[in-house]
C-alpha positions in Angstrom: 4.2 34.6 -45.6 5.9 37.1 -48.4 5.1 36.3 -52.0 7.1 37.5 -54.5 7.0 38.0 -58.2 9.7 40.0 -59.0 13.1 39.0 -58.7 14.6 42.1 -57.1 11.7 41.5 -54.3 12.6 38.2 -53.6 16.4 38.8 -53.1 15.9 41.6 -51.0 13.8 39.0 -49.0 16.5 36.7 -48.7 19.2 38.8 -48.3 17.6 40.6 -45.6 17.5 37.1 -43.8 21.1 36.6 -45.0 22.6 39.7 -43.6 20.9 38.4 -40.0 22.4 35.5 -39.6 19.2 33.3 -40.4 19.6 29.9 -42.1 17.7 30.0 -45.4 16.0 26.7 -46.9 15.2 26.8 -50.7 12.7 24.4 -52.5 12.7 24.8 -56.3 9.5 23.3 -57.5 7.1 23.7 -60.9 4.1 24.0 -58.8 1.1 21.6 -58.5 2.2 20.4 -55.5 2.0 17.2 -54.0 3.1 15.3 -50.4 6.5 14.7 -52.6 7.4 18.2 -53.0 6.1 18.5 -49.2 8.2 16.4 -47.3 10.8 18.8 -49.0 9.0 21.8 -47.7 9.0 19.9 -44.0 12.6 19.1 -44.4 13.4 22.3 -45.2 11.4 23.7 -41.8 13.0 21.3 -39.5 16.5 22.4 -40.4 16.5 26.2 -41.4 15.2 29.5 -40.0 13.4 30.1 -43.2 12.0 28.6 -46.0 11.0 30.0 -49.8 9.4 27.5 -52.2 9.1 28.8 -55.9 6.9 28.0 -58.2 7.6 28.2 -62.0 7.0 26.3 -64.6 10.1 26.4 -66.7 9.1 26.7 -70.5 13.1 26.4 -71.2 12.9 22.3 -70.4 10.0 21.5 -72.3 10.9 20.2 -75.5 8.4 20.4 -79.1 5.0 18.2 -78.6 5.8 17.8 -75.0 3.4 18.7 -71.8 3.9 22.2 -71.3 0.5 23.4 -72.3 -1.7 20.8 -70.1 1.1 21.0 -67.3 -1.5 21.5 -64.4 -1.0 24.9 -62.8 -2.2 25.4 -59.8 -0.5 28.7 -58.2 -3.7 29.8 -55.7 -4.0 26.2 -54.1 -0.2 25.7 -53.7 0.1 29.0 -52.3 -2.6 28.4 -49.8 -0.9 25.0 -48.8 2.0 26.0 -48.1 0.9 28.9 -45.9 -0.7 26.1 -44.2 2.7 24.6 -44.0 4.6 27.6 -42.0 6.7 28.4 -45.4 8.2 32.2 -44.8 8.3 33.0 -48.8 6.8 32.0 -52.2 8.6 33.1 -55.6 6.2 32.8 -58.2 7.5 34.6 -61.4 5.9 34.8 -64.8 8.2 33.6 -67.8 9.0 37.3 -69.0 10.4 37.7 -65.5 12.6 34.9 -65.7 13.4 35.3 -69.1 12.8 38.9 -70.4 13.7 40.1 -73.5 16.5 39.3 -75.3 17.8 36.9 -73.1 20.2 34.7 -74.6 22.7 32.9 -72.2 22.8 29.4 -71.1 23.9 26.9 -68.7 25.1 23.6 -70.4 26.5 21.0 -69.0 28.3 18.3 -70.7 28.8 14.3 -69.4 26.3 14.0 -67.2 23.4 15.0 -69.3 23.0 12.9 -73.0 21.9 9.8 -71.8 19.5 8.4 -69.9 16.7 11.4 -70.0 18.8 13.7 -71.7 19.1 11.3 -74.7 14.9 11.8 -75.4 15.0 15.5 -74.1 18.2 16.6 -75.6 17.1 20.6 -74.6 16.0 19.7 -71.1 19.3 19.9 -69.1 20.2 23.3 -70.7 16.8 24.2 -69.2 16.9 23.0 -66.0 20.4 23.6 -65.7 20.1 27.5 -66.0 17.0 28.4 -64.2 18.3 26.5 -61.5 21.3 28.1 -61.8 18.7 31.5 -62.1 17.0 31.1 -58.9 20.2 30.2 -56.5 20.9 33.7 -57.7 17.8 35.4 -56.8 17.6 33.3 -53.6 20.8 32.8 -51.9 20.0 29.8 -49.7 21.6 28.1 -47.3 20.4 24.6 -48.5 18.3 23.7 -51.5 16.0 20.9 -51.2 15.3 18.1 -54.6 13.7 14.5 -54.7 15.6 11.7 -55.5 13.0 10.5 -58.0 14.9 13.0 -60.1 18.2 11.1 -60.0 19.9 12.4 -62.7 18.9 16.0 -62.2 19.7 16.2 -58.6 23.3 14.7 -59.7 23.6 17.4 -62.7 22.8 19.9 -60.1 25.3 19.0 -57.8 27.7 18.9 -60.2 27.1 22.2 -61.3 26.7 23.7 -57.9 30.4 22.3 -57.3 31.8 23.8 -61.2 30.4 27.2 -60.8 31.4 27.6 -56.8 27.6 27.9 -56.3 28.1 28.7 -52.2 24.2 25.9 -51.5 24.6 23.0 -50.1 21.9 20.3 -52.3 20.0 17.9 -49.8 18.8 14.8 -52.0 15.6 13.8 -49.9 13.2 10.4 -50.1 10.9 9.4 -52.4 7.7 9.3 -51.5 5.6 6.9 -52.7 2.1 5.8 -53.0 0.9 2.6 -50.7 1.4 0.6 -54.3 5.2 1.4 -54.8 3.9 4.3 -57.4 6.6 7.2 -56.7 4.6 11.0 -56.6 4.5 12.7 -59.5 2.2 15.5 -60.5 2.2 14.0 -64.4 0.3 11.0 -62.1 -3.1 13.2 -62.5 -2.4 12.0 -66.5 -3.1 8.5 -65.9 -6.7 7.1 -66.5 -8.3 3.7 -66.4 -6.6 1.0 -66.0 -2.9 3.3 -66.4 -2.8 3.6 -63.2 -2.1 -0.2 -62.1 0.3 -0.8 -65.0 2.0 2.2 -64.1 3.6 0.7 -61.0 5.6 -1.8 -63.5 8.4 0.9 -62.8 8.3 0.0 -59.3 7.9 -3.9 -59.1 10.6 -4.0 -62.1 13.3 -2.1 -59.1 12.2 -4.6 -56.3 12.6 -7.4 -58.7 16.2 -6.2 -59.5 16.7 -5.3 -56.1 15.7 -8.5 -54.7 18.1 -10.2 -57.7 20.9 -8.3 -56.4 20.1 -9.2 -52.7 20.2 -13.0 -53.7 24.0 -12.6 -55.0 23.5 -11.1 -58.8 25.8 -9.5 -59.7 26.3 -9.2 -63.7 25.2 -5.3 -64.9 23.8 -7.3 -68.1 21.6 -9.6 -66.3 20.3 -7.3 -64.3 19.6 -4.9 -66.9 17.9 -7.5 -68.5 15.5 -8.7 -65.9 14.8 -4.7 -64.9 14.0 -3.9 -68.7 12.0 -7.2 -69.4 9.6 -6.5 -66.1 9.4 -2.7 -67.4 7.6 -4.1 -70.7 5.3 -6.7 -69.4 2.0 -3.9 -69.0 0.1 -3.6 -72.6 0.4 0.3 -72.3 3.9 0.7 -71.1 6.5 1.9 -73.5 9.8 1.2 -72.1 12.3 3.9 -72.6 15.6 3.4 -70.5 16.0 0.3 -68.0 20.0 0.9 -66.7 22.4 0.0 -63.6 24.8 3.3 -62.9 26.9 4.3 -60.8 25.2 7.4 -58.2 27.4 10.3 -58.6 28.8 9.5 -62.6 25.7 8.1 -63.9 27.7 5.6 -65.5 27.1 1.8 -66.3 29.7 -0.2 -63.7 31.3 -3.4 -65.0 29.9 -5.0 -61.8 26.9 -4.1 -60.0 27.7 -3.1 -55.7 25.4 -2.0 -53.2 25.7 1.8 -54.4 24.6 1.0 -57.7 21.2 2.6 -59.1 18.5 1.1 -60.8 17.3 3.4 -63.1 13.9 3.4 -65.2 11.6 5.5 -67.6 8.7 4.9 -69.2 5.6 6.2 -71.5 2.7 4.4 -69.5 -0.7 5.4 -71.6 1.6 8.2 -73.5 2.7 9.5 -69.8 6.5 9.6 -69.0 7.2 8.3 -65.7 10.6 8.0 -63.7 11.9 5.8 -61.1 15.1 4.7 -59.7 16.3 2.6 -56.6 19.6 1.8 -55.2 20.1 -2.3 -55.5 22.0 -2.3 -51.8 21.7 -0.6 -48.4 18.1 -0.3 -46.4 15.4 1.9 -48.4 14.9 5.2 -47.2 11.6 5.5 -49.6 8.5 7.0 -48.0 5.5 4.9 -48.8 2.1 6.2 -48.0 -0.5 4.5 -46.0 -3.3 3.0 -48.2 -6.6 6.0 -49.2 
């Protein structure tokens, strides 16, 4: 397994696969790995020659008195798991390497990004956005792999992989969840005490609305209502967004249909957690066998 730190050593990696012919799978992660971020890496392996998983935690979409300090980093246990895995290359810059000096452009995207988690973390997009954008140049892949527990970014990607003529095709994969209905998350590891039962109120509020559409609801409002009033039943939970959209425009439909998206956030114990679940069509979530 190559790992890389430097950018010019990475795309010559690539592109040496690239000029052969090889099919190249790309999994963009902030490290501290969990089976989440795996069953990426494993998708990746079943369907291309290669596959590079970076590891970088992005300083450009953390906003003021937000986690970046106590992030958990993890870089020599990640590395040795996915060398376990079979992954061909790791690209595990330092921030002056992704952002040296005097760096001052920017990838903005406008639409998709002020609500939902934009409207809390108005700089967040413009940081994922452009390192994204960052590391399909440094590794030209044939496929990049994302979780769909990260609905919104994995629809702002797509969108800006299709503006710029980004040549990647984006794979939306699975969540994968705990045996409880909690979806993976490495800011899970925050959670102590009794957090970690209340925070599966993001979960049982979905099913509830899921099961609500299954019986014949259909009204956005109602539904919005019953997801958001199940989100703020735990004492610790802080309720941030509860919303129906639409999957590819992230915006609210005047009548909820079986592509819709049930969308949540919450601050459970001061700990923001995310969660979404289409209200039609069989679930394609992963849930883990009980520890």
């Amino acid at each position: 397994m190559e790992i890389c730190s430097e950018k010019k050593k990475a795309l010559a990696l690539v592109r040496s696969w690239n000029s052969r012919g090889i099919s190249v799978g790309f999994v963009p992660t902030m490290g501290a790995l969990h089976r989440g971020h795996m069953s990426l890496v494993e998708a990746s392996l079943r369907e291309c020659d290669r596959t590079v998983v970076s590891i970088f935690l992005n300083p450009a979409q953390f906003g003021e008195n937000e986690d970046f300090d106590r992030y958990p980093r993890r870089l020599e246990s990640d590395v040795s798991l996915l060398g376990r895995a079979g992954v061909d290359g790791v690209f595990a810059p330092d921030a002056s390497e992704m952002y040296p000096s005097g760096f001052c452009t920017w990838v903005v995207q406008e639409g998709l990004t002020e609500r939902l988690c934009g409207a809390s973390r108005p700089d967040f997009f413009r940081g994922v956005c452009t390192v994204v954008a960052k590391l399909f140049a440094i590794i030209p892949a044939d496929r990049a792999y994302f979780g769909r527990k990260d609905l919104q970014q994995s629809v702002v990607i797509k969108r800006m992989v299709t503006d710029l003529d980004i040549p990647v095709d984006i794979r939306v994969m699975p969540i994968v969840r705990e045996s409880d209905g909690l979806a993976l998350s490495s800011r899970n590891r925050y959670l102590i005490g009794g957090q970690r039962r209340e925070a599966t109120c993001l979960h049982e509020a979905l099913m509830e609305v899921r099961d609500r559409f299954r019986g014949g609801e259909r009204d956005v409002d109602c539904l919005t209502e019953a997801l958001c009033g199940r989100l703020s039943r735990p004492a610790t939970a802080e309720p941030e967004y509860g919303e129906i959209v639409a999957p590819d425009t992230l915006a609210r439909p005047r009548s909820a249909s079986p592509d819709a998206v049930a969308v949540v956030a919450a601050l459970i114990g001061g700990t923001r957690l995310i969660d979404n679940m289409p209200l039609g069509g069989e679930l394609e979530d992963i849930y883990l066998p009980p520890e």
